[in-house]
C-alpha positions in Angstrom: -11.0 46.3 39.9 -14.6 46.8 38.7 -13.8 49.8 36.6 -9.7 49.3 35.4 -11.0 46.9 32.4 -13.0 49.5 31.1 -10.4 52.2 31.1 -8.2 50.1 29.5 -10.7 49.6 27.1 -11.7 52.7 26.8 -7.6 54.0 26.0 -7.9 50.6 23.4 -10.9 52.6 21.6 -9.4 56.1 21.5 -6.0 54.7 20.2 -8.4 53.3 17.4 -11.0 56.0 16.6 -7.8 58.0 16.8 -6.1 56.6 14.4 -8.8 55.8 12.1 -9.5 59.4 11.5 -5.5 60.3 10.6 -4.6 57.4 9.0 -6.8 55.8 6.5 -6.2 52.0 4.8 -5.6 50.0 7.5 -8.0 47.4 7.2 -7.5 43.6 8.0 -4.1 42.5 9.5 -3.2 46.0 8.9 -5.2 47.3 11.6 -3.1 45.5 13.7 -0.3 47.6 13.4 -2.3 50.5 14.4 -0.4 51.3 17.6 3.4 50.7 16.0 2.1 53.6 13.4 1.0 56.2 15.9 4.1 55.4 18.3 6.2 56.1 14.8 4.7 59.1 14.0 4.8 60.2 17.5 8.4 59.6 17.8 9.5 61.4 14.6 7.5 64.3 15.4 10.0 66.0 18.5 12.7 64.5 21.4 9.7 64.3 24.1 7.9 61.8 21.7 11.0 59.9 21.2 11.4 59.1 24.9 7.5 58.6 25.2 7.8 56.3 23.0 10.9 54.4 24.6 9.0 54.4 27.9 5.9 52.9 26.3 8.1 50.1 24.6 9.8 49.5 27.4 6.2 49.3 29.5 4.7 46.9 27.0 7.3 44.4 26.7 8.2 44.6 30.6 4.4 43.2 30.7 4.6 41.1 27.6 7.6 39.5 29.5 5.7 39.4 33.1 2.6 37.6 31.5 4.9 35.1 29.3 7.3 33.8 32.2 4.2 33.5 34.8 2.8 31.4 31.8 5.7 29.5 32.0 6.7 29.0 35.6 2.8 27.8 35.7 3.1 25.2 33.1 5.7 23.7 34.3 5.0 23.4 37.5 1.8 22.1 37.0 3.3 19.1 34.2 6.2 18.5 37.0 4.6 18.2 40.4 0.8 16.9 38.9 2.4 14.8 36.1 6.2 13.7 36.9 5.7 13.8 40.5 2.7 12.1 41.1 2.5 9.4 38.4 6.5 9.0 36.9 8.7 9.5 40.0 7.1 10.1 43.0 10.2 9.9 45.0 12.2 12.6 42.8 13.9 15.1 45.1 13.8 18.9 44.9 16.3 19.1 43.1 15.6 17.2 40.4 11.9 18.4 40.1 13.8 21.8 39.7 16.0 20.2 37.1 12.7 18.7 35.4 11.0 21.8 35.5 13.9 23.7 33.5 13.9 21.4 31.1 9.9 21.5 30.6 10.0 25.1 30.5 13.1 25.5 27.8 11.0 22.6 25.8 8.0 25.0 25.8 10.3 27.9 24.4 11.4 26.0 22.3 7.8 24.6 21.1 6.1 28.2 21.2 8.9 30.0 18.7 8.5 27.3 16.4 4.9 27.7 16.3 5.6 31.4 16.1 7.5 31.2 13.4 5.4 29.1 11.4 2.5 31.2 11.9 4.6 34.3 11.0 5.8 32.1 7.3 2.6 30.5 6.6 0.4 31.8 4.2 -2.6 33.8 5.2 -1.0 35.2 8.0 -3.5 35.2 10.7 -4.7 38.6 12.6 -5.1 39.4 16.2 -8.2 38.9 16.6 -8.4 35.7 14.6 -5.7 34.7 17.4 -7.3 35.6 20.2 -10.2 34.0 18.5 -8.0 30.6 19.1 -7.1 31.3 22.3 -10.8 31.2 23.4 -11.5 28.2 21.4 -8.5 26.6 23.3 -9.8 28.1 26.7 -13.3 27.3 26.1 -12.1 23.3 26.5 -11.6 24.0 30.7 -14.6 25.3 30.9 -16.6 21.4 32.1 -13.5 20.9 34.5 -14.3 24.1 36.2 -18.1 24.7 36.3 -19.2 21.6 36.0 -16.5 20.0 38.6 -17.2 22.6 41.1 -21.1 21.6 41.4 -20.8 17.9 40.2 -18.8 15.5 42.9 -19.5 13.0 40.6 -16.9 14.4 37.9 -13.9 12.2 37.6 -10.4 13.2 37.3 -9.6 10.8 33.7 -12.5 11.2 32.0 -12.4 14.9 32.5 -8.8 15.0 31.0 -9.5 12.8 28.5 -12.1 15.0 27.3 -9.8 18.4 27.6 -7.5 16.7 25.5 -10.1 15.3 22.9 -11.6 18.6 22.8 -8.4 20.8 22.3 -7.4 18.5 19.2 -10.7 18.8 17.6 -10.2 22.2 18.3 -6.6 22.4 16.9 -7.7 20.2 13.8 -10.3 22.1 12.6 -8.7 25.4 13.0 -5.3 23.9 10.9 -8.3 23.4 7.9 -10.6 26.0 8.7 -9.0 29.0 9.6 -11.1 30.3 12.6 -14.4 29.2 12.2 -15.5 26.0 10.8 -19.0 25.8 9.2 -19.7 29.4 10.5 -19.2 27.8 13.8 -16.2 28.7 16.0 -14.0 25.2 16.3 -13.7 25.6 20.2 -17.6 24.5 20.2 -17.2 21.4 18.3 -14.5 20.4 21.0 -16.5 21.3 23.8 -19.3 18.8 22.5 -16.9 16.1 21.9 -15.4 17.5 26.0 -18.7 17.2 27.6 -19.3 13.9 25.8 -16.0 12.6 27.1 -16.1 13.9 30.3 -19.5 13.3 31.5 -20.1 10.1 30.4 -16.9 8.6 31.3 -17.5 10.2 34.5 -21.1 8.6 34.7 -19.7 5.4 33.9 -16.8 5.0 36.5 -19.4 6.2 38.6 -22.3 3.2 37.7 -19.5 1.0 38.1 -17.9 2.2 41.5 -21.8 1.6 42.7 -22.5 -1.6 41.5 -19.4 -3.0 42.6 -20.2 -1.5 45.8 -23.8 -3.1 45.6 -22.2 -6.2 44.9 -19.7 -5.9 47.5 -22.5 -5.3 50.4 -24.7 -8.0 48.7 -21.5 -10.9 49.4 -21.2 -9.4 53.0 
């Protein structure tokens, strides 16, 4: 496990260097499309390529689909045992948390292919790395629930979501006006000020207050 990433990263910067050497122009969203191109020309050049190339396609999306419907079944479980379970209908049978969870994951289909698609129309169309780019900025908003939570007992379950949630739509906002990077700055910071802000001091302050109700509590006895 120490050494897979960087093969794979190595096979990512041969399939580059590669095809920056045979085929010259693609610059900008076009360098996206790097891999479709050599697969093409691959393909048209004899009957083994072909098939290579129908075994790749067929590689890539059987792992496109692995990593999208783990994504799913994750999602959905997590927004119908920790959401509906626990705070709508704590008494729900299986069956209708199975029932729930369909419907949550079809709604996320749903929600995802009309983002999709709206990327895909908009103008300025943005490039792979410019989306992974997002994704980090989007990530970067767990990071107080995890490093902070695991050495901090004091972190509090509310305040903490309230500041993932306050963070990921500053995040979201300033991306929708700034493309990636607002101010030179990457949006995903900004949120994760506004997180910690949240987040910590809410925490701190359900905390003072648990104590000196405490205090006060001891202090009548």
């Amino acid at each position: 496990m120490a050494f897979l990433p960087l093969t794979t990263a190595l096979i990512a910067v041969f399939t580059g260097v590669t095809a920056a050497a045979n085929i010259p122009g693609l610059e900008g969203a076009e360098a996206d499309r790097i891999l479709a191109v050599i697969m093409k020309m691959i393909s048209g050049d004899s009957t083994f390529g072909y098939w290579l190339v129908v075994l790749l396609f067929a590689a890539i999306l059987g792992a496109m689909m692995s990593t999208a419907d783990s994504a799913l079944l994750t999602t959905s479980s997590m927004l119908t045992k920790d959401i509906y379970l626990t705070c709508l209908s704590p008494k729900a049978s299986q069956r209708r948390l199975t029932h729930v969870g369909n419907v949550i994951s079809w709604a996320l289909v749903v929600i995802l292919a009309a983002i999709a698609i709206w990327l895909n129309q908009a103008g300025g169309k943005p490039t792979l790395i410019q989306l992974l780019d997002m994704k980090f900025d989007m990530l970067l908003q767990l990071s107080p629930a995890f490093m902070i939570g695991i050495h901090w007992k004091g972190m509090r379950g509310m305040p903490t979501f309230l500041g993932m949630a306050a963070g990921l739509a500053l995040s979201l906002s300033l991306l929708s006006v700034q493309s990636v990077k607002a101010y030179g700055v990457h949006a995903g910071h900004y949120g994760l000020i506004l997180n910690l802000l949240i987040s910590l001091g809410g925490s701190a302050f359900l905390n003072r207050r648990k104590s000196l109700s405490t205090g006060i509590t001891k202090t009548e006895d």
